[in-house]
N, C-alpha and C positions, 0 to 999 in steps of 0.2 A: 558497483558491478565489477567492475577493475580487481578491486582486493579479492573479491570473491572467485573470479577468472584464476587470480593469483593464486589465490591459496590451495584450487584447487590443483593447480598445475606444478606446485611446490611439492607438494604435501600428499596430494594425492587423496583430497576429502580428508574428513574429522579424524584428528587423532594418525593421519595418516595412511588409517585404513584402504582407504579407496570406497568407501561405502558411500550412503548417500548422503547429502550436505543440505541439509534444509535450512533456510535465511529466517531468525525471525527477529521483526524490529519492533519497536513503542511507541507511538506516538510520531514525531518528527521521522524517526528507524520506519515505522511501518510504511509512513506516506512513499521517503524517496526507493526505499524496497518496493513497493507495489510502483512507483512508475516506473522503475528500472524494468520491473515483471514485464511491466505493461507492455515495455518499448521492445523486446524480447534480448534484455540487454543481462538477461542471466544463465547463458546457459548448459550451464552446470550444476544448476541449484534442482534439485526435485522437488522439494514441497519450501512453502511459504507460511511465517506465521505472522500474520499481522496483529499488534494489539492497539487498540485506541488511537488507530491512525488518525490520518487528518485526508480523508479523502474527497473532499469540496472545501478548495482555500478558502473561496467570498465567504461562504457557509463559520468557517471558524475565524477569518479575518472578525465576522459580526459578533462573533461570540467572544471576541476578544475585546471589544467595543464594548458589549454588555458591560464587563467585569472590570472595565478600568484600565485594561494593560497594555491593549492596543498601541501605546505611544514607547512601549518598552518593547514590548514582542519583536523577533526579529521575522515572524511570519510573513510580511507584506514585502520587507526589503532585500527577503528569500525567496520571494516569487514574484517579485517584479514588478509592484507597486498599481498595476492597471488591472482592470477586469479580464480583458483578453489574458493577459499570462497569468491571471487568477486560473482559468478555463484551462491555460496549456498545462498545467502545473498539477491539476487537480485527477487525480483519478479516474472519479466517477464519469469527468468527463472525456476519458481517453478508453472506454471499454469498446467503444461501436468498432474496434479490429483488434480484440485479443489474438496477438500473434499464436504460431500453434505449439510454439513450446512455453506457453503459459504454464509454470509449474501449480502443480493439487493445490491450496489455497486454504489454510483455516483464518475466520476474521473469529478476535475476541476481546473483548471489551465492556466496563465495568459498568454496571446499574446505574450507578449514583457518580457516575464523573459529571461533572461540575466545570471540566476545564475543555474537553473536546466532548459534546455529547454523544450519547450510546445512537441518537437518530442518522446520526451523520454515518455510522456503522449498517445500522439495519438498513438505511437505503441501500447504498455501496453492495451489502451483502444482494439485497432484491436485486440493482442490476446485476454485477455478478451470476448471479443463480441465470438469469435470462439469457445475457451473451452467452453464457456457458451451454444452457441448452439448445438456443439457437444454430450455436458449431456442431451442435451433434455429439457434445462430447462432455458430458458431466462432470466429468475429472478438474475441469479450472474452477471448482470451489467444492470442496472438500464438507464445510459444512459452517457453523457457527456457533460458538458460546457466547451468548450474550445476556 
């Protein structure tokens, strides 16, 4: 959030234009972008691209378990080893007050990944769509490619 504050303050947006700065991160990039979103700690950024985030730690903590790697992954000892700061860490479970400058929002993410599943997206995306409507304001998700 900081670099992005930065850059736009430097710079003046992309290229230095002054136009709009959209944030889009991958995986690990998607997750701490959407909870910096979440925490309304971006705000200078207009739209968001999330891809193959990680938007429920325990959820991918498991799937790292599945696969064998869990004892390599830095997943668990970047969010804090317990279930509670699985929950603080995790997106899907920080949407019940999307602040109001929550920027547009696309989630998108691949069929056949293997390593963060596409479910952990399509939920994320479900709540998303909900909070959003809930606020009265369609604009905090944008849509999905999945």
């Amino acid at each position: 959030a900081l670099a992005v504050e930065y850059f736009s303050e430097k710079y003046g947006g992309i290229g230095g234009s002054g136009g709009p700065v959209v944030l889009m991160g991958h995986s690990s990039g998607a997750h701490v972008s959407m909870l910096a979103a979440m925490r309304g700690r971006l705000p200078v950024v207009d739209a968001l691209i999330a891809g193959s985030g990680v938007y429920d730690v325990e959820r991918q903590q498991q799937q790292e378990k599945r696969m064998g790697v869990n004892e390599i992954s830095p997943m668990s000892a970047a969010n804090g080893f317990s279930k509670e700061s699985f929950c603080r860490y995790s997106p899907q479970f920080l949407s019940d007050d999307l602040p109001a400058n929550f920027p547009p929002t696309l989630l998108v993410h691949g069929e056949d990944d293997d390593v963060t599943p596409l479910e952990n997206s399509r939920e994320f995306h479900r709540t998303l769509e909900d909070k959003s409507t809930d606020i009265g304001r369609k604009k905090g998700l944008l849509g999905s490619f999945m």
